[in-house]
KOLLOKE-563723 format. One record per residue (C-alpha): x, y, z; residue number from 1. Coordinates in steps of 0.2 Angstrom, whole numbers. Layout:
<atoms>
ATOM|X|Y|Z|NUM
...
</atoms>
This chain:
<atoms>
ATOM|372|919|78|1
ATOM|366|933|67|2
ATOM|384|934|61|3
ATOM|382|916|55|4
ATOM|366|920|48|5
ATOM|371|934|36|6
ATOM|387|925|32|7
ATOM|377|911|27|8
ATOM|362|920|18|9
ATOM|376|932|7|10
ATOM|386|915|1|11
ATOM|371|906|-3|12
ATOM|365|925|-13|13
ATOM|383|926|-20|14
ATOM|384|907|-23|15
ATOM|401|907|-16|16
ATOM|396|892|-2|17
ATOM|408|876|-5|18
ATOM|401|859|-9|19
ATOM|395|846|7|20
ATOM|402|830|-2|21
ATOM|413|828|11|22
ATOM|400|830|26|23
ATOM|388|817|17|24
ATOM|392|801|30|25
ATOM|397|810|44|26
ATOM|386|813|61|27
ATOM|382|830|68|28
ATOM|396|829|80|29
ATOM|412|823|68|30
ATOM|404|839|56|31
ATOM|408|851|71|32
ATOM|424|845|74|33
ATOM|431|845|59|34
ATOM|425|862|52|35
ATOM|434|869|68|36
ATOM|446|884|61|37
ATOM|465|882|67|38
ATOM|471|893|83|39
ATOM|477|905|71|40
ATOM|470|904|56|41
ATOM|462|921|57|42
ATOM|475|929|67|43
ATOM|466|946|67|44
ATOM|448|941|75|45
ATOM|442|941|91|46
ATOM|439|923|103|47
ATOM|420|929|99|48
ATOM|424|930|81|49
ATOM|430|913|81|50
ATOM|418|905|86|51
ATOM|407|913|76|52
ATOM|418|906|60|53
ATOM|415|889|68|54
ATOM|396|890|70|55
ATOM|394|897|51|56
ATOM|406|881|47|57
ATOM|395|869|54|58
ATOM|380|878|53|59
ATOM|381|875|34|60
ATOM|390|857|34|61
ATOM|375|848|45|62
ATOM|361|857|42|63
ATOM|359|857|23|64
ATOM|340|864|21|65
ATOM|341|882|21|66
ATOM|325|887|30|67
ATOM|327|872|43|68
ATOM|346|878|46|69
ATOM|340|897|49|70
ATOM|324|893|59|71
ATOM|335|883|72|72
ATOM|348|899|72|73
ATOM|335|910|75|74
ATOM|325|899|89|75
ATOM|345|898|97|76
ATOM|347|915|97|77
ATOM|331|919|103|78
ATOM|334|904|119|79
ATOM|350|915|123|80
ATOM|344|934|122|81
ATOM|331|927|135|82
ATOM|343|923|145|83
ATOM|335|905|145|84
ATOM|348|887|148|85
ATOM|358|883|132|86
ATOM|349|867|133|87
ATOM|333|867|122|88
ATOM|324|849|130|89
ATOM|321|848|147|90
ATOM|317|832|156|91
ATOM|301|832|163|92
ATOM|300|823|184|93
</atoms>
């Protein structure tokens, strides 16, 4: 997740992020799947590394407020190195 982050925070400094348009109508879950990277696409990254491309991708394309999209990286990274559930809402009863 801080691999995303810093990817994200240098192409926004660099202004070398490419447009949304395409994301505009689309929900959450159609944004993640289409901003999977191929099998082999990056033929010399780790599975780690991959994944990592994928969560920059859609990171970017559904979350389009800057601060918002880096404060809910941060919260899931902080939820992992604690070693807490992957899921953030838990149901109460």
């Amino acid at each position: 997740m801080n691999e995303a982050r810093r990817e994200l925070f240098q192409g926004e400094c660099a202004g070398e992020l490419p447009q949304r348009e395409w994301a505009k109508d689309l929900t959450v879950q159609e944004i993640i799947l289409r901003s999977r990277p191929r099998e082999l696409e990056i033929d010399d990254v780790s599975g780690i590394a991959w994944y990592a491309i994928w969560l920059t991708r859609w990171a970017y394309f559904s979350l389009s407020d800057t601060v918002v999209r880096d404060r809910a990286l941060g919260l899931a990274l902080n939820i992992q190195t604690a070693g807490e559930s992957t899921t953030v809402f838990k149901r109460k009863g």
